[in-house]
C-alpha positions in Angstrom: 103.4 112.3 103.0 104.1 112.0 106.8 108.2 110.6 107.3 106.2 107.3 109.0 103.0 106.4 107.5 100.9 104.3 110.5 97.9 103.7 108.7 96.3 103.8 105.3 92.9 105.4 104.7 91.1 103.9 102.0 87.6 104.8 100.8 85.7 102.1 98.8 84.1 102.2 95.7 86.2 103.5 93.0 86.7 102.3 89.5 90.9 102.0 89.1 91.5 103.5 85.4 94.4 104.2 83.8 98.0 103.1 83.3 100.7 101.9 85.8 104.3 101.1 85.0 105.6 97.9 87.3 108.5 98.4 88.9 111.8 96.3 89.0 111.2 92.8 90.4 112.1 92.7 94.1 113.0 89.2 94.2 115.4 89.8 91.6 117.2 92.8 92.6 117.4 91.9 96.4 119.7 88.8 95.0 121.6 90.9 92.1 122.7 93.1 94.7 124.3 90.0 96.9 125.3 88.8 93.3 127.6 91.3 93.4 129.7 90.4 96.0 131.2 87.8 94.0 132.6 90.5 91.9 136.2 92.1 92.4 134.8 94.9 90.7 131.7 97.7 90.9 127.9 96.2 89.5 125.5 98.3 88.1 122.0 97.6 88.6 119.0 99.6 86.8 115.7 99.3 87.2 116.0 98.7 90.8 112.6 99.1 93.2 112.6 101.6 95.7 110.8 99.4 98.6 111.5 98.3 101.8 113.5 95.1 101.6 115.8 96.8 99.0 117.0 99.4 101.5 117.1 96.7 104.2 119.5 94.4 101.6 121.7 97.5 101.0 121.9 98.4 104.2 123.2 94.5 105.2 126.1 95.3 102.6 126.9 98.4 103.9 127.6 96.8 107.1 129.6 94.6 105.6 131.6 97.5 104.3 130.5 97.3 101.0 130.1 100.6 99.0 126.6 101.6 97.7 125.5 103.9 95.4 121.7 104.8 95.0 120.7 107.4 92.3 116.9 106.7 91.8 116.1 103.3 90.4 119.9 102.8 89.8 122.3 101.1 92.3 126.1 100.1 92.0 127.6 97.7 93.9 131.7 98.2 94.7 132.5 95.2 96.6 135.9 95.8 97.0 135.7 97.3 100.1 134.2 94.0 101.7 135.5 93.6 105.2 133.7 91.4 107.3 132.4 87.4 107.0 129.6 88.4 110.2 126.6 89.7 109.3 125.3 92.1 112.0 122.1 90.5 113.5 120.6 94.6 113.8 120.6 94.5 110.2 119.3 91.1 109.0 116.0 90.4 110.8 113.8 92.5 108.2 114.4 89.4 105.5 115.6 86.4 104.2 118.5 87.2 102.3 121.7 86.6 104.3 121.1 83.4 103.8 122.1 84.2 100.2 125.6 86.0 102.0 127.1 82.6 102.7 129.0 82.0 99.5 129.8 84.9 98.4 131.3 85.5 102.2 133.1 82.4 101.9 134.5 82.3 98.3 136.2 86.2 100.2 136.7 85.3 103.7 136.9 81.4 103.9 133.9 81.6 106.3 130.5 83.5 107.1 128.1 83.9 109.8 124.6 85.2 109.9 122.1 85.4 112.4 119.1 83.5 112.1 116.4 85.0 109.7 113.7 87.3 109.4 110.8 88.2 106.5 107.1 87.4 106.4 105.0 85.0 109.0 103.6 82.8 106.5 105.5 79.5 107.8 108.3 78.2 109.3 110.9 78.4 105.7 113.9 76.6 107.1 117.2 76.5 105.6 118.3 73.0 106.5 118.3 72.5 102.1 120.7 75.6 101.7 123.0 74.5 104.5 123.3 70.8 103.0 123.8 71.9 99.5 126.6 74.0 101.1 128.0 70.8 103.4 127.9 68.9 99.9 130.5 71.7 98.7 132.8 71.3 101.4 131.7 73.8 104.0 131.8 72.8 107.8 128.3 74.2 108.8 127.3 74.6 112.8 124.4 76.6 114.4 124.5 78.2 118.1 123.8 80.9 120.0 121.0 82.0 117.0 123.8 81.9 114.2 124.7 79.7 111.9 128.5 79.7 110.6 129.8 77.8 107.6 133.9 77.5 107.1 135.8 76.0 104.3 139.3 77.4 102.5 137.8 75.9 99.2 134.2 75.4 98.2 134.0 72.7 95.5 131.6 71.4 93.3 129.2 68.9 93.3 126.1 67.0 92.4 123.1 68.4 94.5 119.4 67.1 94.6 117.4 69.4 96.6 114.4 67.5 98.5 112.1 70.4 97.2 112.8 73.0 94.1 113.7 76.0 97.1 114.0 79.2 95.0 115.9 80.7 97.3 118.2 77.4 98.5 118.4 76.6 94.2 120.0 81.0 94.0 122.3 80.1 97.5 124.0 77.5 95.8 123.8 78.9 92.3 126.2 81.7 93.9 128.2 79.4 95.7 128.9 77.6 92.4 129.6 80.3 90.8 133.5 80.5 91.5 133.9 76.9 93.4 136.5 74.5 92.0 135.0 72.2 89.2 131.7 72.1 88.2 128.2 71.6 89.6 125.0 70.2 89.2 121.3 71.3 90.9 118.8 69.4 90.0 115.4 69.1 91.2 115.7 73.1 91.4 113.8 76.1 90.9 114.0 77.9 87.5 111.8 81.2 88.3 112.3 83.8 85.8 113.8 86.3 88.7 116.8 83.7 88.9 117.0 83.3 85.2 117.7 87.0 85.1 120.1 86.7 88.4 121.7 83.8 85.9 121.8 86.6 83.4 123.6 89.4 86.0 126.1 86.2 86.5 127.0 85.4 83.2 127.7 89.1 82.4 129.8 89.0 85.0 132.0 86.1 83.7 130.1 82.9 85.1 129.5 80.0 83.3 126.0 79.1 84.3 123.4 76.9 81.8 120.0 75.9 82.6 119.3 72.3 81.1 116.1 70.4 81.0 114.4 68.6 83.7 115.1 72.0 86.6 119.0 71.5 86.5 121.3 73.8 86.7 124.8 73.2 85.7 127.4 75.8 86.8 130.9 75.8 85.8 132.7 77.4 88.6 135.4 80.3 87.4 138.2 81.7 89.3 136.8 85.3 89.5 133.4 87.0 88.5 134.2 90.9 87.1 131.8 94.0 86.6 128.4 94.3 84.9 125.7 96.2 84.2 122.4 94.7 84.5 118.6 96.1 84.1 116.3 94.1 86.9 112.9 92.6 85.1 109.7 93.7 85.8 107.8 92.6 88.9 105.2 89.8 87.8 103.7 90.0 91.2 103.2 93.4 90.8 102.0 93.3 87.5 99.2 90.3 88.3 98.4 93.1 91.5 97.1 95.3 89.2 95.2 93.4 86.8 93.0 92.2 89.2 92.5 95.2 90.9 90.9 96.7 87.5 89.1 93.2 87.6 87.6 94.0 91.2 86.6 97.7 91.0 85.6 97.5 87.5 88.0 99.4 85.8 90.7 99.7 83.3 94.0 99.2 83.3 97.6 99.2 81.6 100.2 97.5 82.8 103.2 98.7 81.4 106.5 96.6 81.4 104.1 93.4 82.2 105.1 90.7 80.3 103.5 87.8 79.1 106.1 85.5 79.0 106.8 85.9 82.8 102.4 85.6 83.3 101.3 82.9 81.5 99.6 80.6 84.3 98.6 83.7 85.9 96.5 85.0 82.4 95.3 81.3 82.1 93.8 81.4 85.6 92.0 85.1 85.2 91.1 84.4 82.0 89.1 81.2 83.1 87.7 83.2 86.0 86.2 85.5 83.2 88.8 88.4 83.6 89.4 90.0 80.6 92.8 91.4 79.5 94.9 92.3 76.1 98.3 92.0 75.5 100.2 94.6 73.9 103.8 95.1 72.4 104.6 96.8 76.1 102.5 95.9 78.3 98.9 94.5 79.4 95.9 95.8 79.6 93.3 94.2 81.5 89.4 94.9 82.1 86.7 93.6 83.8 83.2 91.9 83.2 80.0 91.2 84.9 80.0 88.2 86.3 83.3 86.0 87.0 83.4 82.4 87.3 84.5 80.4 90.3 87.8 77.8 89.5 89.5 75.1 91.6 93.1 76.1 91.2 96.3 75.3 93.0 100.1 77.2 93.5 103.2 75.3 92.5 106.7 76.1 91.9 107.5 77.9 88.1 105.6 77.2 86.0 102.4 76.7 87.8 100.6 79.6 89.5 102.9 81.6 91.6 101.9 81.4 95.1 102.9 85.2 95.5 99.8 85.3 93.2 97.9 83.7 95.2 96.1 86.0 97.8 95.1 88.8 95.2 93.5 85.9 93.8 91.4 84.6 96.2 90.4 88.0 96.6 89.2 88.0 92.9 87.3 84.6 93.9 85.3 86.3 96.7 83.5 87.8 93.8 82.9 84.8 91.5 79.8 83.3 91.5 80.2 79.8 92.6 82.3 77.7 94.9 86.0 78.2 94.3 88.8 75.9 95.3 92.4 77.1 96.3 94.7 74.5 97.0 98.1 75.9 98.6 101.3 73.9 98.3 104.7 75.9 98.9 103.8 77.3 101.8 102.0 75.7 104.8 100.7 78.6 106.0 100.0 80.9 104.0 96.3 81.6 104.4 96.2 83.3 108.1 95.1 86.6 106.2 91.4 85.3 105.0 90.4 86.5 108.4 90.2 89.6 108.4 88.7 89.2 104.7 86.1 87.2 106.6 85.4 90.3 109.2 84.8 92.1 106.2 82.3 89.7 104.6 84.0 87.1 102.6 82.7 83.2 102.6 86.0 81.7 103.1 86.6 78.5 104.8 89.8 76.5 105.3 90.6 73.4 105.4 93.8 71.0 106.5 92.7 68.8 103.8 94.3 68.4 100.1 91.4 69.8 98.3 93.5 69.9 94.9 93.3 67.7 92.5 96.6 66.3 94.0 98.3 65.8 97.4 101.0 67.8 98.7 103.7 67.6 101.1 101.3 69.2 104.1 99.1 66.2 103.7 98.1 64.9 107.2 100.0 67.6 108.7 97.2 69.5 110.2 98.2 72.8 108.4 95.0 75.0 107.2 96.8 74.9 103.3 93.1 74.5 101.3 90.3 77.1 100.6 87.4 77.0 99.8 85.8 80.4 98.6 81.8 81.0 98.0 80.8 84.3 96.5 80.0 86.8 94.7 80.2 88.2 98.8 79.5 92.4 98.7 82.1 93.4 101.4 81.7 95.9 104.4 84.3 98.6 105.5 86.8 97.9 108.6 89.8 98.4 110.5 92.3 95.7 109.6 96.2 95.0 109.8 98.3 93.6 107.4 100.1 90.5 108.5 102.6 89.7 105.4 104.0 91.2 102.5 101.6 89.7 100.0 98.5 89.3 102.0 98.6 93.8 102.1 97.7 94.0 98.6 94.7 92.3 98.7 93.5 94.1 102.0 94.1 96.9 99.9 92.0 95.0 97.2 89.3 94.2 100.1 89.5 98.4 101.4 88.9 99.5 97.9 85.9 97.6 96.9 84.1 97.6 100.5 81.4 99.8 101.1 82.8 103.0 103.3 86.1 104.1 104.3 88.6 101.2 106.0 92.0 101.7 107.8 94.4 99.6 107.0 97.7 99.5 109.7 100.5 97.7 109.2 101.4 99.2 106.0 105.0 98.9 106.9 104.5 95.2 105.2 103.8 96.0 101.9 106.2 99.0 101.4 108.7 96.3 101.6 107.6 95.3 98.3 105.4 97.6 96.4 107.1 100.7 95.3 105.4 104.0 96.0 102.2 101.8 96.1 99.9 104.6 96.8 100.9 106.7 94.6 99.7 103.9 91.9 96.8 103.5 92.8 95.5 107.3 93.5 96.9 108.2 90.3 94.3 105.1 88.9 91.7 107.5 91.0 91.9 105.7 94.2 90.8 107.2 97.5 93.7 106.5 99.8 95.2 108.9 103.2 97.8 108.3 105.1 98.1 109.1 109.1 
């Protein structure tokens, strides 16, 4: 392959058979490697994913000064050689984790700064919850000149309701707990099984760190965190990628390392679309039929559907035969992609409306956060650009089952999270060049 890949080539038409093995969950191991800051000693992370916003994260700590060592899927951390609370803006606008810097910077330097944030275009994601859960902790927060900077000699803990269960504003504060003075309560919080496992990396580590009922987390702060090693769970996102793109092209396919535990709403939803799958002692294997079924269905926070889940999906529903409802609640825009789907011969309409079977915080707020998807749609061959992370495996989805050969650009997007991506799927016998 060419050093910069500018487009994808992808010829439609192919049945995908065969087995995969998922790589490491990227919104795990992008926060285990932060984790490790907290550490006076090296971290050792396996199963890491080599994609995008892994090298972006590791190259973030490296300009902090931080040591890292990558041999294949296996990183270790050595934050002893941490040597700076600022984290450069060159190095931070490609995602959303420096936001997740702040405590660990503070619990070393008293103080951090970061620039404002990067990532995907899929809505506005402000941090206002992360910078009052830190203020509750004791840390004088200000914003200017496109930084925000947070000081305090001590953080502390407290009692902290967040407004909305924030995955990544519920893992900020989890690591800020982790060695403040006393001991502190989230509630109201995320409990995704990529921070159970980032709980697991902590508590290895020397944290004391329980999940209770009810999405609290209590965290007993310690005075210092030591070395681990830790092995990164699969990626569910991943995982769910794949079965419905054996659902779509009519093929076959093993998903190895998926795991049902981590999948459940996900198999519930397929499963009523008319997907079928198998699960084995190490993995998933999941099929296709002949007709699928539409379903009015709606994302939420763990453990409802994942809303990373959610675009594959409606690619799924272009097929079903009916009218299909999808009903988007964490983010508020989040459905720009069906566009291009629509250029290629998708029935998709959105709507500002509610159109779940309950209302959501974007109610009355204008933001296109329903669709409504009629098929089964055949779909036509085109030249279309990926404009988020998750949104470029479905136009994937889209280029494989469209009659003729599409180019897909901006495949810059989903290297950031799919590790060697097209190597997967020619392996399964799919048609794909680069240029």
């Amino acid at each position: 392959m060419p050093d910069k890949i500018n487009a994808y080539l992808v010829q439609g038409g192919n049945s995908l058979k065969g087995e995969v093995l998922v790589s490491g969950a990227k919104n795990a191991a992008t926060k285990q490697l932060v984790a490790a800051l907290l550490s006076d000693e090296p971290v050792i992370l396996h199963n890491v994913p080599q994609i995008g916003d892994v090298s972006a994260t590791i190259e973030m700590l490296e300009g902090l000064g931080v040591k890292v060592t990558v041999d294949g899927s296996t990183v270790t951390v050595d934050p002893r050689t941490l040597n700076t609370s600022q984290v450069s803006e060159a190095l931070s606008r490609k995602n959303r984790i420096p936001v997740l810097l702040m405590g660990p910077l503070i619990h070393r330097f008293g103080e951090a700064s970061i620039p404002a944030l990067g990532g995907c275009k899929i809505g506005p994601r402000p941090i206002d919850i992360h910078l009052a859960g830190l203020e509750k902790m004791g840390a004088e927060v200000s914003e200017g000149d496109g930084y925000y900077k947070a000081k305090c000699k001590k953080l502390k803990a407290a009692m902290i309701e967040l407004r909305f269960p924030s995955v990544m504003a519920t893992e900020t504060l989890i690591l800020a707990a982790a060695k403040a003075k006393g001991t502190t309560v989230i509630t109201n919080a995320a409990v995704e099984p990529e921070i159970l496992d980032t709980a697991k990396l902590l508590q290895s580590m020397g944290a004391i760190i329980n999940l209770e009922t009810n999405r609290t987390w209590v965290i007993q702060g310690v005075e210092r965190l030591g070395g681990a090693e830790h092995s990164v769970i699969p990626d569910r996102i991943e995982a769910a990628s794949f079965g419905i793109a054996a659902a779509l092209t009519k093929g076959s396919i093993f998903v190895r390392d998926a795991r049902q535990d981590d999948l459940l709403s996900f198999l519930n939803a397929i499963r009523r679309v008319g997907v079928p799958f198998k699960v084995e002692k190490d993995g998933i294997l999941f099929g296709h039929a002949d007709e699928y079924h539409p379903v009015v269905l709606e994302t939420d926070t763990h453990p409802g559907f994942m809303t990373d889940w959610q675009q594959p999906f409606v690619m799924l529903l272009t097929q079903a035969k009916g009218v299909s409802i999808v009903h988007e609640t964490i983010f508020e825009d989040r459905f720009g992609y069906t566009e291009a789907l629509v250029k290629m011969g998708a029935n998709i309409q959105l709507h500002s409306d509610c159109l779940g079977s309950k209302e959501c915080r974007f109610k009355h707020q204008n933001f296109l956060h329903s669709c409504i998807i009629s098929g089964p749609t055949p779909l036509k061959s085109a030249d279309i650009c990926i404009p988020d992370l998750r949104a470029g495996f479905s136009y994937l989805l889209a280029a494989l089952m469209a009659d003729g050969e599409s180019r897909v650009t901006g495949v810059e997007l989903i290297e950031r999270g799919y590790a060697d991506i097209i190597g997967k799927l020619q392996t399964l016998g799919a048609k794909i060049n680069v240029e």
